[in-house]
C-alpha positions as CSV (number, residue, x, y, z in Angstrom):
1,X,73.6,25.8,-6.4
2,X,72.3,26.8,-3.8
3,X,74.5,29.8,-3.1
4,X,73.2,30.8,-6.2
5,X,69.8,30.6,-5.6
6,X,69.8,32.6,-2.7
7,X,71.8,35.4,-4.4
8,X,68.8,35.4,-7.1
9,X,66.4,35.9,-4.3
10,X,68.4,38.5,-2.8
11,X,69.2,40.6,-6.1
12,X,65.0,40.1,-7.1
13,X,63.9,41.2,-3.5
14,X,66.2,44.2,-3.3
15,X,65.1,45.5,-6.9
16,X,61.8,45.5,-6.5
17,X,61.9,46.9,-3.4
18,X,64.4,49.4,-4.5
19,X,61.9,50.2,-7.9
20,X,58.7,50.4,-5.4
21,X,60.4,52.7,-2.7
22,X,60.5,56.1,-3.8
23,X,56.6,55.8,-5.0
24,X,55.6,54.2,-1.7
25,X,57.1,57.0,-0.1
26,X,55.3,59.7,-2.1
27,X,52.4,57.7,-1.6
28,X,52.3,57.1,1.8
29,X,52.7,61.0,2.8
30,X,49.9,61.9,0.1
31,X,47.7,59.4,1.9
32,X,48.9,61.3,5.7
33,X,47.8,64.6,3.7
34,X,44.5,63.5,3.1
35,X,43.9,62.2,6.3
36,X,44.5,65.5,8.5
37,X,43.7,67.8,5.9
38,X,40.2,66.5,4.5
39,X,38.2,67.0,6.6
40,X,35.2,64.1,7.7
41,X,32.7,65.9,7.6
42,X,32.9,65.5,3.3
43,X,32.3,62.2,3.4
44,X,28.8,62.1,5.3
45,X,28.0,65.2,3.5
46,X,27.9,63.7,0.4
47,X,27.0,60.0,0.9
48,X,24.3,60.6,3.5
49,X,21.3,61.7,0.2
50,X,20.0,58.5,-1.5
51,X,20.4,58.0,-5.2
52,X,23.0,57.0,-7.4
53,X,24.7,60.6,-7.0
54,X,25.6,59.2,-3.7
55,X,26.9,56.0,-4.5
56,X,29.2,57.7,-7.2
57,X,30.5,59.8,-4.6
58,X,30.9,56.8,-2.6
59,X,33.2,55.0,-5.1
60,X,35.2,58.4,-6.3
61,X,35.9,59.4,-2.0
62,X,36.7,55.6,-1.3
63,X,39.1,55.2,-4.6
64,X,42.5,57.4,-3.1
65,X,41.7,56.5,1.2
66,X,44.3,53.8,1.9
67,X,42.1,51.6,3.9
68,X,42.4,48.1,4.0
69,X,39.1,45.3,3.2
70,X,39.0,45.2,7.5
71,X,39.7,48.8,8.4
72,X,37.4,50.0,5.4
73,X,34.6,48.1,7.6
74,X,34.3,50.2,10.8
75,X,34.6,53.5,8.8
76,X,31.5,52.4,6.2
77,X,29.7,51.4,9.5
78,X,30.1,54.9,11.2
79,X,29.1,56.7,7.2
80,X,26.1,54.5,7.4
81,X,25.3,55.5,11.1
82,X,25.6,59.2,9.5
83,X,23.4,58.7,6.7
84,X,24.8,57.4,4.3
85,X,22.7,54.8,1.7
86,X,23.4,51.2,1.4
87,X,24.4,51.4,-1.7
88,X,26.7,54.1,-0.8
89,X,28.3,52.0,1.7
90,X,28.5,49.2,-0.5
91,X,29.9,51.1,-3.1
92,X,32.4,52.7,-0.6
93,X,33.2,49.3,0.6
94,X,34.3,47.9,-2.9
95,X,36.4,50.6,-4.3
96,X,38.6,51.7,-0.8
97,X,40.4,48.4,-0.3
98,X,41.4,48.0,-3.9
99,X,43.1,50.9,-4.2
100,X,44.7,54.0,-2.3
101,X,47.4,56.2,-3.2
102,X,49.9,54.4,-1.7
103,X,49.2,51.3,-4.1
104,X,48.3,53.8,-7.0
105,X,52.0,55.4,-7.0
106,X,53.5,51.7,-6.7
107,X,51.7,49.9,-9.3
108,X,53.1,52.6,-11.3
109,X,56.8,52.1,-10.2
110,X,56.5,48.2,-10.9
111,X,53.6,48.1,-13.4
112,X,53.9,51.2,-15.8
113,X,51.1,53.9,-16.5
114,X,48.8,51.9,-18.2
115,X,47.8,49.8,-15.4
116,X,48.4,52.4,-12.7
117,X,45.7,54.2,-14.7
118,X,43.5,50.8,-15.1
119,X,43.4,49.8,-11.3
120,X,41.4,52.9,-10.0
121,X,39.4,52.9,-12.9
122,X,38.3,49.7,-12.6
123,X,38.0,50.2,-9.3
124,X,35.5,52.8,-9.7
125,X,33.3,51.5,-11.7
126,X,33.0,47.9,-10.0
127,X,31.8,50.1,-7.2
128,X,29.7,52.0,-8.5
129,X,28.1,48.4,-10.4
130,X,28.1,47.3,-6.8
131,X,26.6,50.3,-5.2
132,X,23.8,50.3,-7.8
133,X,23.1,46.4,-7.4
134,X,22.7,47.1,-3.2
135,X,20.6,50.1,-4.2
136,X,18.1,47.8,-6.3
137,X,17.9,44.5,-4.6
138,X,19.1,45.1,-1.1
139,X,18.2,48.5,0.3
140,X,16.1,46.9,3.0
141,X,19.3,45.4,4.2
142,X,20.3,45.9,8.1
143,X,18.7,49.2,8.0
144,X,19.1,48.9,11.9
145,X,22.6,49.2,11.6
146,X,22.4,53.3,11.2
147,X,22.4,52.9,15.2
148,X,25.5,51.6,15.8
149,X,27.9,53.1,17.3
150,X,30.6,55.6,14.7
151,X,34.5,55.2,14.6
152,X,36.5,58.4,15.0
153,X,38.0,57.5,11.3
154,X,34.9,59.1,9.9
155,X,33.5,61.3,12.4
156,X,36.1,64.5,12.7
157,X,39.2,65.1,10.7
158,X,42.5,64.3,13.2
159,X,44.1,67.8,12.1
160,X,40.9,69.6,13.0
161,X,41.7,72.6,15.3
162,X,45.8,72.1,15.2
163,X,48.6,74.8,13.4
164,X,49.6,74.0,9.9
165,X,53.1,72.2,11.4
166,X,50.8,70.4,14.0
167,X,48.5,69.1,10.9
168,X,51.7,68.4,9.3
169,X,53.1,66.4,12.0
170,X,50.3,64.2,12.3
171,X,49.9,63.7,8.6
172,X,53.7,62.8,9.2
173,X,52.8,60.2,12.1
174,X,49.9,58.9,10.3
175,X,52.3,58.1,6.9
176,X,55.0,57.0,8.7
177,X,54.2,54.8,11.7
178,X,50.6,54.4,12.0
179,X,50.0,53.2,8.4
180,X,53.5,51.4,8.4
181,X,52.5,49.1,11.7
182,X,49.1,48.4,8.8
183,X,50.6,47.6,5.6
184,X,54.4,46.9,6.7
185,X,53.4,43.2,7.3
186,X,52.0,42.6,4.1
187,X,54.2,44.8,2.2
188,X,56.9,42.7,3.2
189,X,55.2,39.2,2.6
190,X,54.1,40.6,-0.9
191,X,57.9,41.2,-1.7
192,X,58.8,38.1,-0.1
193,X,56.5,35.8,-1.9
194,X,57.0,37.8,-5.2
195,X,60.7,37.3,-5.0
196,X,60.2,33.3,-4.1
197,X,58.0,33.1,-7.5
198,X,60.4,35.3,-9.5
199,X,63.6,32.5,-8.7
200,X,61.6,29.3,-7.8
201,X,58.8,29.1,-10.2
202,X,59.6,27.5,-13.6
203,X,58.7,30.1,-16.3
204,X,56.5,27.3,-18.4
205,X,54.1,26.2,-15.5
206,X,52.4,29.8,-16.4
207,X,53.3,30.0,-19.8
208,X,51.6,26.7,-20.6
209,X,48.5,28.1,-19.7
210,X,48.6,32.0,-21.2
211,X,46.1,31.4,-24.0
212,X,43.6,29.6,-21.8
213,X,42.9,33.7,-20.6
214,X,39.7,33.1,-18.6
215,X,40.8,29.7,-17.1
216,X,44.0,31.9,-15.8
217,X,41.4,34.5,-14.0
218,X,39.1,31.8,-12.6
219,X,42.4,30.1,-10.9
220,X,43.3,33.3,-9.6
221,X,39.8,34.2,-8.0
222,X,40.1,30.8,-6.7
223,X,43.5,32.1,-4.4
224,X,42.6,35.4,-4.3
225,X,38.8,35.1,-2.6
226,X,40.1,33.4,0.7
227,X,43.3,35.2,0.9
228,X,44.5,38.1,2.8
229,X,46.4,40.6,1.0
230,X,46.4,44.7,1.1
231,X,46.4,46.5,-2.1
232,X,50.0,47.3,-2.0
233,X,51.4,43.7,-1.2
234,X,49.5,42.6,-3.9
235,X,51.7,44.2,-6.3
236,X,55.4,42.4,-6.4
237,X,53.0,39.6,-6.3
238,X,51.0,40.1,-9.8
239,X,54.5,41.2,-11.5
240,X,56.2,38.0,-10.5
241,X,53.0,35.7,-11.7
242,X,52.8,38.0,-15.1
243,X,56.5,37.4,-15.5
244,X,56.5,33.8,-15.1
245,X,53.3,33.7,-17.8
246,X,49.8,35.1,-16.1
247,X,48.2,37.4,-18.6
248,X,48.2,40.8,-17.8
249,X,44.2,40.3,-17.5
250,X,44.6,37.4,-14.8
251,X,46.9,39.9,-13.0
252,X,44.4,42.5,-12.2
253,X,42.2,40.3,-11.2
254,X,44.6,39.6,-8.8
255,X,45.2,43.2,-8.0
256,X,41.1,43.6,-7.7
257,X,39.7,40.5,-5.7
258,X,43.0,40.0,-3.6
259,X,43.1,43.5,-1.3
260,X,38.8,43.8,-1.7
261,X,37.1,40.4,-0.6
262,X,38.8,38.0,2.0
263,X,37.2,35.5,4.3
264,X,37.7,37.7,7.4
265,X,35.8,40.6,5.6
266,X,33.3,38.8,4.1
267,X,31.8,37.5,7.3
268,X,31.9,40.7,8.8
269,X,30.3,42.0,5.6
270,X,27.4,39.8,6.1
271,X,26.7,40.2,9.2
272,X,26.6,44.0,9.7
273,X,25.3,44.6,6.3
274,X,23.5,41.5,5.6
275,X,23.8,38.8,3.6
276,X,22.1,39.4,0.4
277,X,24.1,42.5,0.4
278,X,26.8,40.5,1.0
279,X,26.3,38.4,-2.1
280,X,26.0,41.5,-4.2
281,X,29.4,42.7,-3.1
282,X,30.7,39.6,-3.9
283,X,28.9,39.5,-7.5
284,X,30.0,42.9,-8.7
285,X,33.2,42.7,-7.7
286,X,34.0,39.3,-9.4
287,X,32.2,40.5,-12.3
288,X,34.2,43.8,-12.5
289,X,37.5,41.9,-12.3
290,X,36.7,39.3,-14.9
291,X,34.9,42.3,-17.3
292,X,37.8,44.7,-16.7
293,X,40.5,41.7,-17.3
294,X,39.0,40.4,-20.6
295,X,39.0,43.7,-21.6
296,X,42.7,43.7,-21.5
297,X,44.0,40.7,-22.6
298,X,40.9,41.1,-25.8
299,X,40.5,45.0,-26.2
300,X,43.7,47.0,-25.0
301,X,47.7,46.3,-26.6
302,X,49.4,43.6,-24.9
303,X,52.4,45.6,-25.0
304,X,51.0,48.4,-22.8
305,X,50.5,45.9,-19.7
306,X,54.0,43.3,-20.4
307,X,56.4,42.9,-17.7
308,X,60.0,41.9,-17.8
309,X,60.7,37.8,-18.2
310,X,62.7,37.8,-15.0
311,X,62.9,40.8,-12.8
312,X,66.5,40.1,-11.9
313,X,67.5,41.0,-15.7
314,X,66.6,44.7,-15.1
315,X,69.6,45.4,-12.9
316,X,71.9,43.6,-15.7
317,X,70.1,46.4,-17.8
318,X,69.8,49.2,-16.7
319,X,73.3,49.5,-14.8
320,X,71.5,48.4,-10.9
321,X,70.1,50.6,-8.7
322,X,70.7,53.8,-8.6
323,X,72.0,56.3,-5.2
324,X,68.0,57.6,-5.0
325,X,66.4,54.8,-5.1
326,X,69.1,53.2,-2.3
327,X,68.1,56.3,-0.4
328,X,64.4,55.6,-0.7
329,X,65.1,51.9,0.4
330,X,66.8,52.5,3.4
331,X,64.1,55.7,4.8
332,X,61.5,53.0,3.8
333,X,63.3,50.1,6.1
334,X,63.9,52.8,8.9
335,X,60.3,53.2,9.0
336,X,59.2,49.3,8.7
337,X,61.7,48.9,11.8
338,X,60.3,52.1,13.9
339,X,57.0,51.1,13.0
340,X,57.9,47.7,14.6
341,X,59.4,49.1,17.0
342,X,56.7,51.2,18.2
343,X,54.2,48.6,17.8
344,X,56.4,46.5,19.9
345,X,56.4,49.6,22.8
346,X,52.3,50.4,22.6
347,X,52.3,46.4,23.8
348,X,53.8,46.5,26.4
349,X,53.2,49.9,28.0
350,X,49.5,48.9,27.7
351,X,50.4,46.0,29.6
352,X,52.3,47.6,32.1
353,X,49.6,50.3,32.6
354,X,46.3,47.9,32.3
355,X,47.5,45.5,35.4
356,X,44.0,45.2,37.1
357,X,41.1,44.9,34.4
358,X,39.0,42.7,32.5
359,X,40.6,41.4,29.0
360,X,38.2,40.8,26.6
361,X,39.6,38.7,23.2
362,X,38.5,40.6,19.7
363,X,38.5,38.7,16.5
364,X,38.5,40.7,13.1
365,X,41.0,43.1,14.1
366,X,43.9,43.7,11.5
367,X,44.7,47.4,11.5
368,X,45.1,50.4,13.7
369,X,41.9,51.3,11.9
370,X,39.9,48.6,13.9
371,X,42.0,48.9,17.5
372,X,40.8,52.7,17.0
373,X,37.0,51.8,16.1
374,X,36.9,48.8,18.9
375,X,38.4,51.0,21.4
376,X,35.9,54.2,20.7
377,X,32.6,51.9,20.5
378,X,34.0,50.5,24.3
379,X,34.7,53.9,25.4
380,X,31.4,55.1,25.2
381,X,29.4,51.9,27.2
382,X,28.5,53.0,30.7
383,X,30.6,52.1,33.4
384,X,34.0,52.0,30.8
385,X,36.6,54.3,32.8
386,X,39.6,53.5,30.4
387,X,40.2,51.0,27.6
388,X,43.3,50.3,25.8
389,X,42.7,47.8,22.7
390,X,46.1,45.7,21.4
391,X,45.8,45.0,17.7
392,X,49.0,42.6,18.3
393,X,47.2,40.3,21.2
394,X,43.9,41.3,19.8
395,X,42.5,42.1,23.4
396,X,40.9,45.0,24.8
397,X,41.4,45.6,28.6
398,X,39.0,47.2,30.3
399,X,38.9,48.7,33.9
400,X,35.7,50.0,35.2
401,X,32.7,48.1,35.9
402,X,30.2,48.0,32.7
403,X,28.1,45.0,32.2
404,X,29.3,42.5,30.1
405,X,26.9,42.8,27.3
406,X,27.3,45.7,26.5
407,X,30.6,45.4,25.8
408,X,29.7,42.3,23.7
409,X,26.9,44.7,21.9
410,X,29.7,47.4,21.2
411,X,31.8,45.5,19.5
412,X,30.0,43.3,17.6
413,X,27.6,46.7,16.1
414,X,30.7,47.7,14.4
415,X,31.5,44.6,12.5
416,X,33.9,42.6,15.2
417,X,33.4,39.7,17.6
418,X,34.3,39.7,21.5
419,X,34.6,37.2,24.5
420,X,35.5,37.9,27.7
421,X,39.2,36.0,28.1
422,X,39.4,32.9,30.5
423,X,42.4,33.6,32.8
């Protein structure tokens, strides 16, 4: 029996990974294109007038980045530092999390056009809903916070002033390793916890409540709100409830509230942007989730958005996996384990190179994103001679002599908190 079992969970894990592989690939390298080719000087340029023009741009720019809710935070900072509105920042802030094109190419692989086209659509307009509510009702919101200091994700383009196979070997770097060590993790926890509810979850617990459509969504913001999940790893997760008996509707919710709005993000949220903003992001994109997933379980054919019954039942199907998509698998596992692996080395050389200096602890810190924002903003206080920022310990040692709160000051105007560690 429970040889069994485990085989289950090894043939449902392997498949979806095997089905999500080749688009995460595509994805990923699309996402290292954009980010040494475009450059950042686009984004100010457009979000910096006021106006609803602006906080359409906002949502459109922030729809393809693959950022997640945490990393998305530092970047918006250093826009609205640039110029940019509040309700271009909020706007930016609602529609970068839920989607990327990482996530776009995967919810295709596992999900089927239909929602692969739904997701950034949605996306966009619960944005744009939001942008427009901060506009209206919370423009006077932490206006101070156009002082603060910027990140380097928004400032300059990584590519800028490199040959075409330099820019190509950084967009290479950036796919591969830098936002492997980000969305590995979850990734992997999303296929994990997918695979447990595909094999351990009866199929009528769900299916008992598929025509109660809006009590499904409200159950789902209810674990999605608190929860950490990037837009990716939200995906094997939303099949496997769908399968067992969520409605499609319930699922995007899922795929919408899950990646944007966590309790990490949200407290950072309110205090650099304020907290009536904060309840405005939290507003539109609950609305937006619930508007956009009535609208398919009520408006669009149910047909379009079904999954299989058990995801295991595919490979009987269609024959197993085929020599591409093994392929895909294993270049995607070589890069989860040199991701690891690299992650593993920045550790420890930091350590071995940061022997004498003050170690301050940083909470909020979830991404190479935020390492690179927290280490800039330190770099730039007087008396800083070198920082090195650990997103594994979530530390940043410090060797110079700069006054203490500074430091403090520096970090916490880009969205995170320090404390100067207790040896």
């Amino acid at each position: 029996m429970v040889l069994e079992w485990i085989e289950q969970y090894w043939d449902a894990l392997v498949l979806m990974t095997a089905e999500m592989a080749p688009y995460l690939l595509l994805g990923f390298f699309i996402a290292g294109i954009l980010r040494v080719f475009v450059p950042r000087s686009l984004y100010t340029k457009h979000l910096a007038r006021p106006g609803m023009k602006s906080v359409v741009k906002a949502a459109a720019l922030g729809v393809p980045l693959p950022l997640c809710s945490c990393g998305v935070i530092p970047t918006t900072v250093g826009l609205r530092r640039e110029g940019a509105s509040n309700g271009a920042c909020t706007s930016f802030l609602i529609a970068t999390p839920q989607t990327g094109v990482d996530s776009i190419a995967a919810t295709y692989s596992l999900m089927g056009l239909p929602f692969a086209i739904v997701r950034p659509v949605a996306a966009l307009f619960t944005a744009i809903f939001g942008g427009w509510l901060v506009q209206k009702y919370a423009h006077e919101d932490k206006e101070a916070v156009a002082n603060v200091t910027c990140g380097d994700s928004c400032c300059h383009s990584p590519g800028e002033n490199k040959s075409l196979v330099g820019k190509l070997k950084e967009a290479f770097s950036y796919a591969f390793v830098e936002m492997m060590e980000d969305v590995g993790k979850w990734l992997v926890v999303g296929l994990l916890i997918a695979a447990l509810i595909t094999v351990a979850v009866p199929n009528e617990w769900l299916a008992a409540l598929h025509d109660y459509k809006l009590l499904n969504m409200l159950i789902v913001l209810a674990i999605a709100i608190p929860m950490y999940v990037c837009a990716t790893g939200s995906i094997p997760i939303a099949v496997s409830l769908m399968a067992k008996g969520l409605t499609p509707g319930a699922g995007l919710v899922l795929l919408m509230a899950g990646p944007a709005v966590n309790s990490a993000s949200m407290l950072v949220i309110g205090k650099v942007f304020g907290r009536r903003t904060l309840w405005l992001y939290l507003l539109s994109i609950i609305i937006g989730a619930m508007l956009f997933g009535l609208g398919i379980d009520y408006l669009l054919p149910g047909e379009w958005f079904a999954v299989k019954s058990g995801i295991t039942e595919t490979a009987c199907h269609d024959g197993g996996i085929g020599i591409f998509s093994y392929i895909c698998t294993g270049l995607l596992l070589v890069f989860l384990l040199n991701a690891l692996a690299s992650r593993h080395h920045h550790h420890h050389h930091g350590e071995a190179e940061m022997s004498s200096c003050i170690i301050y602890n940083v909470e909020g810190m979830n991404c190479n994103h935020c390492a690179a924002n927290v280490g800039k903003a330190i770099a730039e206080v007087a008396g800083v001679e070198h920082v090195e920022v650990s997103l594994h310990e979530k530390t940043a040692s410090i060797q110079g002599n700069p006054n203490e709160a500074d430091i403090l000051q520096a970090v916490e105007s880009i969205g995170f908190k320090a404390s100067k560690a207790t040896i």
